[in-house]
N, CA, C and O of each residue as an XYZ file, in Angstrom:
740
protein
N      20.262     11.794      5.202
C      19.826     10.791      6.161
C      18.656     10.017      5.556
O      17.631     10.466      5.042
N      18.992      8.921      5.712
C      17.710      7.815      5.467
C      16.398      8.007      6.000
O      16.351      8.897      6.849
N      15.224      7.378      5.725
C      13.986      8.422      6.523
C      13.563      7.058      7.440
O      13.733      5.841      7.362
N      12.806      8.165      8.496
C      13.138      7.329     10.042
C      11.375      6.712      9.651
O      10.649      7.703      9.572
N      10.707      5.617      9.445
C       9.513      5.150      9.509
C       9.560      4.474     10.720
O      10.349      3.634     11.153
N       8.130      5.224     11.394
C       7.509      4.875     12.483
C       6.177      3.915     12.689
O       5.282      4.298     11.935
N       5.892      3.083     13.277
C       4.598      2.289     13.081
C       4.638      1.479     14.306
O       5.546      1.223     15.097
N       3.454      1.161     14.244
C       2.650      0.677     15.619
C       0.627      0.851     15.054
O      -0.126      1.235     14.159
N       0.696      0.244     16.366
C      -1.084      0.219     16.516
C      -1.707      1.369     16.877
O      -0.943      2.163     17.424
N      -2.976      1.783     16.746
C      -3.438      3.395     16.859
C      -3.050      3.759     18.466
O      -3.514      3.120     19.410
N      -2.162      4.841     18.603
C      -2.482      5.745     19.908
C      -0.936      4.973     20.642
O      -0.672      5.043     21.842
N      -0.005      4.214     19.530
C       0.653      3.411     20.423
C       1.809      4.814     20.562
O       2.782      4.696     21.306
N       1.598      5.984     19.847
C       2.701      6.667     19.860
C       3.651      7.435     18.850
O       4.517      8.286     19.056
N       3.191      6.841     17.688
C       3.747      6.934     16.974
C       4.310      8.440     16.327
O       5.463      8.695     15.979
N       2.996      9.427     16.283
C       3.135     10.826     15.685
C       3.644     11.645     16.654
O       4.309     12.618     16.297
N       3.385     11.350     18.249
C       4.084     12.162     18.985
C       6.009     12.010     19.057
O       6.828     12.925     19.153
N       6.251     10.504     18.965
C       7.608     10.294     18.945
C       8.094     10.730     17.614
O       9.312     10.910     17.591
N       7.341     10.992     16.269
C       7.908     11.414     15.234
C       8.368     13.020     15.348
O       9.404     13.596     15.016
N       6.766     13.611     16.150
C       7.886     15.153     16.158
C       8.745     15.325     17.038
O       9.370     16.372     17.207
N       8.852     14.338     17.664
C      10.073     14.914     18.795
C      11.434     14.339     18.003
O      12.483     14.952     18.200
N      11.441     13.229     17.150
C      12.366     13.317     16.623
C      12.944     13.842     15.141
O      13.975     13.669     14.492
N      11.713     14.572     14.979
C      11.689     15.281     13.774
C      12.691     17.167     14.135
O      13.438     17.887     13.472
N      11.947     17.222     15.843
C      12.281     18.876     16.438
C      14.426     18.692     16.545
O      15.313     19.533     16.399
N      14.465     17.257     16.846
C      15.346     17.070     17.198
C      16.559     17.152     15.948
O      17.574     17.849     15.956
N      16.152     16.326     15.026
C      17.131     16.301     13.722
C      16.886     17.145     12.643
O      17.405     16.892     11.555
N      16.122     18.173     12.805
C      15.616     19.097     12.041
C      14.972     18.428     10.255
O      15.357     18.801      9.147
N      13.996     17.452     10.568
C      13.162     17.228      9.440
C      12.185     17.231      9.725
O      11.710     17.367     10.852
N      11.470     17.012      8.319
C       9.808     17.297      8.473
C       9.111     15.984      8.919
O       9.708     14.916      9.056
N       7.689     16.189      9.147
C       7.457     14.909      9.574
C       6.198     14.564      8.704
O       5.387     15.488      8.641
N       5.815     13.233      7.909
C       4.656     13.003      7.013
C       4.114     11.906      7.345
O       4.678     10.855      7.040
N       2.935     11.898      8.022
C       1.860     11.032      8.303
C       1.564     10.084      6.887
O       1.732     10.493      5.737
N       1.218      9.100      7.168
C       0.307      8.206      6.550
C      -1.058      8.779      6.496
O      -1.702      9.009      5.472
N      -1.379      8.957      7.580
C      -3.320      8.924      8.139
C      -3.538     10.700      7.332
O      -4.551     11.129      6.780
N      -1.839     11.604      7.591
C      -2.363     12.808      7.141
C      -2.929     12.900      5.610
O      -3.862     13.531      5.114
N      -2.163     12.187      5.189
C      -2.221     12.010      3.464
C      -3.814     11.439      3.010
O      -4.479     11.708      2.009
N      -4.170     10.396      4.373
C      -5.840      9.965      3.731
C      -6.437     10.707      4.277
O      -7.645     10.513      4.140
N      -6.127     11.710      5.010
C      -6.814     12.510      5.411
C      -7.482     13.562      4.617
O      -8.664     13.874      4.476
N      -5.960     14.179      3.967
C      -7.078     14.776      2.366
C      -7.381     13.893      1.231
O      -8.064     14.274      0.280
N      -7.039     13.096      1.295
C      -8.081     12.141      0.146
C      -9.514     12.102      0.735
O     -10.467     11.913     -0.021
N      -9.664     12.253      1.880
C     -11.015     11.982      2.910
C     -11.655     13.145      2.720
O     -12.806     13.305      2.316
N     -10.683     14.130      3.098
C     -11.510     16.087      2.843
C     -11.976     15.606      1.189
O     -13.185     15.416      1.059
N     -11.405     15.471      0.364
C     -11.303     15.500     -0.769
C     -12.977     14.940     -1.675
O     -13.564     15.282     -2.701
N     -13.218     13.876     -0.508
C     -14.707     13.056     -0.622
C     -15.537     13.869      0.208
O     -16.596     13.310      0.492
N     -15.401     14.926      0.650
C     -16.143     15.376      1.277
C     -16.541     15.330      3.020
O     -17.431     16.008      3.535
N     -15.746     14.471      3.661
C     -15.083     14.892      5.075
C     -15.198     15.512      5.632
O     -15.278     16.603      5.066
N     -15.317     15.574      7.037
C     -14.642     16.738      7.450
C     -13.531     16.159      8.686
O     -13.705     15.987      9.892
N     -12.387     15.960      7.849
C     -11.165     15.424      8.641
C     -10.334     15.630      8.906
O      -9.401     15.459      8.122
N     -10.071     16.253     10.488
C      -9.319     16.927     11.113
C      -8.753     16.581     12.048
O      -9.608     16.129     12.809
N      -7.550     16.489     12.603
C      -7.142     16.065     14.115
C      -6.851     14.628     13.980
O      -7.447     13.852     13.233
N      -5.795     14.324     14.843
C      -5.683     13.213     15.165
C      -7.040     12.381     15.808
O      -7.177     11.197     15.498
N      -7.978     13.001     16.660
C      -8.969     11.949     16.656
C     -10.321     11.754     15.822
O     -11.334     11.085     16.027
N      -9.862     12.737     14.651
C     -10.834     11.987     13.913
C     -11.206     10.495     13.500
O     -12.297     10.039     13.159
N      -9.829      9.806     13.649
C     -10.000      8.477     13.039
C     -10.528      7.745     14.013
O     -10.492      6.551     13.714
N     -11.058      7.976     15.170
C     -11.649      7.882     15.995
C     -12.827      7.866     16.517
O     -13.207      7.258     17.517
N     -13.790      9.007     15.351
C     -14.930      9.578     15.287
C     -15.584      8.586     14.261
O     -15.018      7.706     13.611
N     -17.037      8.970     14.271
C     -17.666      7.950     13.764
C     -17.625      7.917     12.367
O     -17.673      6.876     11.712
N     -17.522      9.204     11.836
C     -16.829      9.219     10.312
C     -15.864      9.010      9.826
O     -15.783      8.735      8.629
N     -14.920      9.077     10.572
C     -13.376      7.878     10.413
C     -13.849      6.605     10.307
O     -14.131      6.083      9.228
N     -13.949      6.081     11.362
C     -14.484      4.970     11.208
C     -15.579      4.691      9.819
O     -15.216      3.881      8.965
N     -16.477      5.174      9.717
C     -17.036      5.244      8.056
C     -15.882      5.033      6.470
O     -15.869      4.285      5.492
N     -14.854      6.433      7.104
C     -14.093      6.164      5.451
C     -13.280      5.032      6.095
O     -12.981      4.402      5.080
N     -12.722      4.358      7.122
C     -12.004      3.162      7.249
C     -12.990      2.357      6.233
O     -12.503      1.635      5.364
N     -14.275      2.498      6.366
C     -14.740      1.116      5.805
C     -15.230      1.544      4.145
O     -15.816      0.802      3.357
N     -14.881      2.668      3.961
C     -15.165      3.261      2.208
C     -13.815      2.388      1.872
O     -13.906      1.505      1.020
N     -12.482      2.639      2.575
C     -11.718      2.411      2.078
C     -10.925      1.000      2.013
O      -9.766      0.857      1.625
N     -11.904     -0.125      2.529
C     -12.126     -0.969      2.252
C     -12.699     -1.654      0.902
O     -12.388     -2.671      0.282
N     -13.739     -0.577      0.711
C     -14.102     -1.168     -0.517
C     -13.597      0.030     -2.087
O     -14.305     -0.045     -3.092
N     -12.855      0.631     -2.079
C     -11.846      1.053     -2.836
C     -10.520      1.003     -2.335
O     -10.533      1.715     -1.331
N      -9.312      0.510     -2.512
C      -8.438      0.630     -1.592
C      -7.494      1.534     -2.842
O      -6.329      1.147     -2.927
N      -7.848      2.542     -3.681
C      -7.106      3.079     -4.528
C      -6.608      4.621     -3.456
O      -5.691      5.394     -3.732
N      -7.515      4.702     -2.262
C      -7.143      5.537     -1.567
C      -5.845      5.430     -0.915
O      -5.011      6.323     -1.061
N      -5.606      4.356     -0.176
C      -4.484      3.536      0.582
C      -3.091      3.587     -1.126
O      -2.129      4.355     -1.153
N      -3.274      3.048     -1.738
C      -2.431      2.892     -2.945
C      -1.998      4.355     -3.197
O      -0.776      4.490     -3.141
N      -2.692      5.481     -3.461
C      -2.362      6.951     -3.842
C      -1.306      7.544     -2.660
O      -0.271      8.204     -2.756
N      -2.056      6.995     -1.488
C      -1.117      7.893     -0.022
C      -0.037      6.791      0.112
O       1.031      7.076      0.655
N      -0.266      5.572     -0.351
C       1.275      4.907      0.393
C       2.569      5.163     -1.570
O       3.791      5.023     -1.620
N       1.760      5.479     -2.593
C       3.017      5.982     -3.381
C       3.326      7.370     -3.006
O       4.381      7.706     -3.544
N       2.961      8.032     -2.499
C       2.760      9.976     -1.692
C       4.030      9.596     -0.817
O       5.056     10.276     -0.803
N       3.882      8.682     -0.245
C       4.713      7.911      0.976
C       5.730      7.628      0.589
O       6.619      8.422      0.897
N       6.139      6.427     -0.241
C       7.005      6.239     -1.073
C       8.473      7.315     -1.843
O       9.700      7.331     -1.940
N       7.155      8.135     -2.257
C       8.690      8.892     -3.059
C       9.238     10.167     -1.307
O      10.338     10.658     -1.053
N       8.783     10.202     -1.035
C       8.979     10.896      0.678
C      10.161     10.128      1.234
O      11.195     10.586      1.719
N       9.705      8.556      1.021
C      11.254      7.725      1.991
C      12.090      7.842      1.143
O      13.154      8.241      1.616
N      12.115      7.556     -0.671
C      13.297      7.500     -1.453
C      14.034      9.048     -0.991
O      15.210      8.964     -0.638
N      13.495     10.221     -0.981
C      13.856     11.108     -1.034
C      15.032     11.636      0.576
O      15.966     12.431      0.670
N      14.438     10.832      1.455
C      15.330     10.503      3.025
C      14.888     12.088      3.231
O      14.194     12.730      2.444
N      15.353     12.479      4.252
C      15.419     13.284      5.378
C      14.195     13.730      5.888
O      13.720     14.853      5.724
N      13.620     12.635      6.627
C      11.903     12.708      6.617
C      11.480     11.951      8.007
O      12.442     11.366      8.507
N      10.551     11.859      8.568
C      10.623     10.995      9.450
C       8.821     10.668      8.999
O       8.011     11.595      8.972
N       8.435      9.246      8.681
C       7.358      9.110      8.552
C       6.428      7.972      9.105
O       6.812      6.823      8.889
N       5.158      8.163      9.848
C       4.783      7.396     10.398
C       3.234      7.089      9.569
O       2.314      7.850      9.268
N       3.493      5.219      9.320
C       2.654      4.544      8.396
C       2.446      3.284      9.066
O       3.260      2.734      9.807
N       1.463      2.924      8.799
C       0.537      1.338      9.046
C       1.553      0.762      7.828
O       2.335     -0.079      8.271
N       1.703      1.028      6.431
C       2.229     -0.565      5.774
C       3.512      0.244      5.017
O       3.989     -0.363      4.058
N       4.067      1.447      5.324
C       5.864      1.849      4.614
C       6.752      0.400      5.416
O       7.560     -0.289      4.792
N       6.537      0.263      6.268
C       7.461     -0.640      6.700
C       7.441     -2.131      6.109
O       8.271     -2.917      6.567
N       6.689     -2.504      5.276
C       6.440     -3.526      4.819
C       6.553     -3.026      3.039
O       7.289     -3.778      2.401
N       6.220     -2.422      2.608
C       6.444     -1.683      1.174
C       7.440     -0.932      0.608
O       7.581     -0.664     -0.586
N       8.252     -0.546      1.717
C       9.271      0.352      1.025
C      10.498     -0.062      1.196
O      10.711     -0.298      2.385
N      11.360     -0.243      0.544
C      13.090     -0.550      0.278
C      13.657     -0.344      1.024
O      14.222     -1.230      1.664
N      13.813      1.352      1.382
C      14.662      1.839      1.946
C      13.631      2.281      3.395
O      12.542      1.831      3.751
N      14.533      3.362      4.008
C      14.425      3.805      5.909
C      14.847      2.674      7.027
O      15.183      1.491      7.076
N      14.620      3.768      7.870
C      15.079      2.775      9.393
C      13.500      2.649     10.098
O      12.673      3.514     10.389
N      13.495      1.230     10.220
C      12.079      1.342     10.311
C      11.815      0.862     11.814
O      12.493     -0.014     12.351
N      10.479      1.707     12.595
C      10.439      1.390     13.921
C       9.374      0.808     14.160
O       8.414      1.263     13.539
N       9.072     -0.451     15.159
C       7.961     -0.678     15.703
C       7.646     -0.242     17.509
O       8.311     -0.759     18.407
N       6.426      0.871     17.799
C       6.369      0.857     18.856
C       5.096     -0.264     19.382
O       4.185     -0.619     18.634
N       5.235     -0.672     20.652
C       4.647     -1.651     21.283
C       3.894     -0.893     22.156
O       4.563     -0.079     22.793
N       2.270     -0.913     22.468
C       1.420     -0.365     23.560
C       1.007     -1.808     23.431
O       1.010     -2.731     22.617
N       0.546     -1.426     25.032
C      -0.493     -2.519     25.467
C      -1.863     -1.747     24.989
O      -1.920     -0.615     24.509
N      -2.832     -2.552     25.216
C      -4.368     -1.802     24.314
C      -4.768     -1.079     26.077
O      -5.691     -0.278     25.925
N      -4.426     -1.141     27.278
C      -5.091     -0.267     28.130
C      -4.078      1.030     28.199
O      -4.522      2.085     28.651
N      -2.613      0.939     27.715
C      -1.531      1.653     27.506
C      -2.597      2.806     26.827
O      -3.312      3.688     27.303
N      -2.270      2.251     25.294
C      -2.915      3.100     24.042
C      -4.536      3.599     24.724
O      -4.667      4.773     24.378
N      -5.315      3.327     25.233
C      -6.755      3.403     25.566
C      -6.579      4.834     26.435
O      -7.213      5.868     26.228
N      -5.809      4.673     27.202
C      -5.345      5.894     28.184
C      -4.928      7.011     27.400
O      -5.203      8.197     27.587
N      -4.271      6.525     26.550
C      -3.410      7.851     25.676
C      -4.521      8.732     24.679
O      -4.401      9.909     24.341
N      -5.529      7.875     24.357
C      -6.234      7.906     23.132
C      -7.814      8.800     24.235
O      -8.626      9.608     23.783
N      -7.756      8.333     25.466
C      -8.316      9.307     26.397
C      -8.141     10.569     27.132
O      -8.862     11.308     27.802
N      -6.771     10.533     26.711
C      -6.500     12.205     27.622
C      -6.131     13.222     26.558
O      -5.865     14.390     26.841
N      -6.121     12.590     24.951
C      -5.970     12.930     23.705
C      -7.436     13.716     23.295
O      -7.580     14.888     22.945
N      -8.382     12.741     23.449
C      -9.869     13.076     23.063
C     -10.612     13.468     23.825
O     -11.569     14.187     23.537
N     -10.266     12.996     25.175
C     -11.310     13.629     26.294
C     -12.863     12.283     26.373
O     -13.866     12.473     27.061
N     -12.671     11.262     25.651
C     -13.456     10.064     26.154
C     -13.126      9.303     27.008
O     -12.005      9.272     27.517
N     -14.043      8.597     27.275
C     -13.778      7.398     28.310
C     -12.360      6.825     28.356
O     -11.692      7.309     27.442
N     -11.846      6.176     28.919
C     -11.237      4.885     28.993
C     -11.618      3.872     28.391
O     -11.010      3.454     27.405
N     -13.035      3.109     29.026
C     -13.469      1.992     28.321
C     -14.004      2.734     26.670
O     -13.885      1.768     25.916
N     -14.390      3.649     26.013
C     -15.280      4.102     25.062
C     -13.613      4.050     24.328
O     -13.581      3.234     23.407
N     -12.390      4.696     24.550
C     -11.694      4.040     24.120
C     -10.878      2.733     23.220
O     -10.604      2.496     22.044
N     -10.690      2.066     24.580
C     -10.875      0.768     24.118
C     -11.774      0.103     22.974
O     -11.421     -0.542     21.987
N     -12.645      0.351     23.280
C     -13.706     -0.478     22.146
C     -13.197      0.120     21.200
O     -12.882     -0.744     20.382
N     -12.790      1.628     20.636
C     -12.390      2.122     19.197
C     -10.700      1.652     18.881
O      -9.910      1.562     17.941
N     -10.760      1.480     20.050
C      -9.070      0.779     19.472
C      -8.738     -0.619     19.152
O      -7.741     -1.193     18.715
N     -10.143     -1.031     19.592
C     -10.258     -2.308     19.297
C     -10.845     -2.674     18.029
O     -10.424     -3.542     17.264
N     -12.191     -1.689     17.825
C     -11.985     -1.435     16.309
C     -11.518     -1.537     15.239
O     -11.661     -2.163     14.189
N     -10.633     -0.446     15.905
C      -9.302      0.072     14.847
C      -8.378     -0.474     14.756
O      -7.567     -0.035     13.941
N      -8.003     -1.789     15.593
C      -6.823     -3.170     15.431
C      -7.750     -4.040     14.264
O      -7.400     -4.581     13.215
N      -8.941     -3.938     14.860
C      -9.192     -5.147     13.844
C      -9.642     -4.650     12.175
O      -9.522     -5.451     11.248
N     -10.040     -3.574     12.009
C     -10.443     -2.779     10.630
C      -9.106     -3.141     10.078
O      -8.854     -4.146      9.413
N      -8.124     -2.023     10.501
C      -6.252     -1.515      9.634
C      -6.058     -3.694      9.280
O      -5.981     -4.274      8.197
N      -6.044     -4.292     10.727
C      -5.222     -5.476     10.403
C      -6.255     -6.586      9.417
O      -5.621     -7.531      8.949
N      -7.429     -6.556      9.150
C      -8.306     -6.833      8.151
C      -7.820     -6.327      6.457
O      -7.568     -6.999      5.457
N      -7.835     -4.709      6.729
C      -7.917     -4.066      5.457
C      -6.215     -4.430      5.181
O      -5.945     -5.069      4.164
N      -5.401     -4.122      5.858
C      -3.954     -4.117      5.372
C      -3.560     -5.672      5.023
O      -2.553     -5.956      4.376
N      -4.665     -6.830      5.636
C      -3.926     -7.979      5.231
C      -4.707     -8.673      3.446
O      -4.346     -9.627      2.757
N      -5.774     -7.723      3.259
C      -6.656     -7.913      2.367
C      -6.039     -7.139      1.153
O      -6.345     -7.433     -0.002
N      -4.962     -5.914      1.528
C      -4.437     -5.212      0.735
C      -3.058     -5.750      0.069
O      -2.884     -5.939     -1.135
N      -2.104     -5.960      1.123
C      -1.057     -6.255      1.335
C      -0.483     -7.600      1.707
O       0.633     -7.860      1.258
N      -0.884     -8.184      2.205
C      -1.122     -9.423      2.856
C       0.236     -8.892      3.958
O       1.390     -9.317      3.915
N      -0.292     -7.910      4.859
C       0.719     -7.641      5.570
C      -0.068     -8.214      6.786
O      -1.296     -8.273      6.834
N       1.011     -8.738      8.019
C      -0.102     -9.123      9.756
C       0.209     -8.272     10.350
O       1.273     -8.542     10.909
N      -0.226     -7.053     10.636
C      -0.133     -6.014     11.357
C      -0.054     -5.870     13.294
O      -0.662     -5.189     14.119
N       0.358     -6.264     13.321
C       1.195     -6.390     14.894
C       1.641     -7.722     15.200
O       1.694     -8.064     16.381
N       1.998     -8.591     14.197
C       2.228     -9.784     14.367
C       3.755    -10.205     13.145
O       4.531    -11.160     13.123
N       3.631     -9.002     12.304
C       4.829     -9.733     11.497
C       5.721     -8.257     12.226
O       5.313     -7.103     12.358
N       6.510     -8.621     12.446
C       7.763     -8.071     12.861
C       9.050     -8.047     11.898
O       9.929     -7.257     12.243
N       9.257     -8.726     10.859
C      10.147     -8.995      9.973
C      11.130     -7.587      9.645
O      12.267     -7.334     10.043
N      10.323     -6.894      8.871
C      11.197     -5.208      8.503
C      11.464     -4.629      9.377
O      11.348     -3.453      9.034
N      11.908     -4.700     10.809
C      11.779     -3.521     11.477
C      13.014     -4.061     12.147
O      13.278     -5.140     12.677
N      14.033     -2.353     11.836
C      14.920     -2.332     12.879
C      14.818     -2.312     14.158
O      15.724     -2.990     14.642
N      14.316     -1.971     14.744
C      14.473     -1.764     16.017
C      12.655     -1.708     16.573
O      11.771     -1.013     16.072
N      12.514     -2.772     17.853
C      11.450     -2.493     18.166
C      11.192     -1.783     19.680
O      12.085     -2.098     20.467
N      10.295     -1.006     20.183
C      10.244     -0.542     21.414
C       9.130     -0.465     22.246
O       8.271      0.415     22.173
N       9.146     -1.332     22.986
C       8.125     -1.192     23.615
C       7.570      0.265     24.873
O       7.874      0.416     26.057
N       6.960      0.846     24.249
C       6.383      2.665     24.740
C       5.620      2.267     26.322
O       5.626      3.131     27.198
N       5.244      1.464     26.474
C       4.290      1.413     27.771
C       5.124      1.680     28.996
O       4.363      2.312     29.729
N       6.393      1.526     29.675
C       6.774      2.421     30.570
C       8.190      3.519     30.192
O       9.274      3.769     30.719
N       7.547      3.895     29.154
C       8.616      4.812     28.438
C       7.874      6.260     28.289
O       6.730      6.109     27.861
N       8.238      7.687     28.542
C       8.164      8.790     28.354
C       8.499      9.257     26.753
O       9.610      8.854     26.408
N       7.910      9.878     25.900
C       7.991      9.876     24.336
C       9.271     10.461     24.061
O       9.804     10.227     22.976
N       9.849     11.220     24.942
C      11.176     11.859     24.980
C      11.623     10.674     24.721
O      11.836     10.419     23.536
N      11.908      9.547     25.818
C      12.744      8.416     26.163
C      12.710      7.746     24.890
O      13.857      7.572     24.477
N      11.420      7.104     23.759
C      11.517      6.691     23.133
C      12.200      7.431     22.131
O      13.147      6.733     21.771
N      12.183      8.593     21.450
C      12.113      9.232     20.581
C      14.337      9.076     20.607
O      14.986      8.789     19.602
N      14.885      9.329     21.834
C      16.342      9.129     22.289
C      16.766      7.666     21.795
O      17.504      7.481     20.827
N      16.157      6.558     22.649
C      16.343      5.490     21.902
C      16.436      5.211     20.521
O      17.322      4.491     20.060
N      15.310      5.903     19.648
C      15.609      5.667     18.253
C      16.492      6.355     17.730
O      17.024      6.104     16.648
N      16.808      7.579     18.668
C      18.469      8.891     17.502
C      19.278      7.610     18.025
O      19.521      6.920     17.035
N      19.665      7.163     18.899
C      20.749      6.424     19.543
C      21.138      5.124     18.696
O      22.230      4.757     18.264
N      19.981      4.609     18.618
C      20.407      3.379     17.857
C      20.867      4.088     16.087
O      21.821      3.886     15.336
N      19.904      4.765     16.019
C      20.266      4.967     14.286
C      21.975      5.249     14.366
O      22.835      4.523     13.867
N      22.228      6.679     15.239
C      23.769      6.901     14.829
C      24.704      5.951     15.304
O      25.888      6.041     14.979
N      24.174      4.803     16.244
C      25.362      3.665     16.494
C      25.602      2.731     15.374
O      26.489      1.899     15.187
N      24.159      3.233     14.398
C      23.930      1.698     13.507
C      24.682      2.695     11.844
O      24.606      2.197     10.721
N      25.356      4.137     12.130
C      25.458      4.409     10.865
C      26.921      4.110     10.400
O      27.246      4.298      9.227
């Protein structure tokens, strides 16, 4: 099987719909963020959990890795030979724009959607939220268009199938994407 790439904006969904469709088709599942994550331990970090990138030292190596982007380059070839290899399901900010092959997904949150999710995830605010997701739209779509010259919630081009998650249950999405892939094989 071809490998299923997942992407969207932070908190839109993405890693939870990967293991459910990872539990489902029996593959593994490989983060983007996990991979800079030990490049991040690696500098000395301490980066753990999905909301680290969230925390104020995420936010810090977002902006180290601005000004080296050999970090981003190491985890998206890590990435790379993962999709050539298929039976994977992987969720990345720029595979969908860099890589040849997979079935590639875009999920759609609204930013009070994602703000909610990214609050009952971390245990912050709502609004304290927001502001980091707002952040974190404008850092990734800065750094990725400075990298890549990719527009990160605005080019739509590579992507099979897009879904909008905001009145969808992750089950529901995660069905939609087995559904379309085996109608589309």
């Amino acid at each position: 099987m071809q490998a299923i790439i997942i992407c969207g904006l932070p908190a839109a969904g993405k890693t939870t719909v990967a293991n459910i469709i990872a539990q489902k088709l029996g593959l593994k599942v490989v983060g983007g963020g996990d991979i800079l994550m030990e490049l991040a331990i690696d500098q000395g970090y301490d980066a753990h959990g999905l909301s680290w990138w969230d925390s104020k030292e995420g936010i810090e190596f977002m902006k180290q890795r601005e000004k080296d982007t050999e970090f981003d380059k190491e985890a998206d070839k890590k990435l790379g030979g993962k999709i050539e290899a298929g039976n994977v399901v992987i969720t990345s900010y720029t595979a969908p724009w860099i890589a040849k092959k997979g079935y590639k997904v875009w999920l759609v949150a609204s930013l009070e959607n994602r703000a909610k999710r990214m609050s009952a995830r971390d245990g912050s605010s709502i609004k304290e939220c927001m502001r980091i997701a707002q952040i974190r739209d404008t850092e990734n779509s800065k750094h990725y268009k400075a990298m890549y010259n990719i527009d990160l919630g605005n080019d739509m081009s590579p992507f099979n199938l897009i879904i909008d998650t905001n009145d969808k249950e992750p089950e529901q999405v995660a069905e939609l994407i087995i559904d379309r892939i085996n109608k589309e094989r």
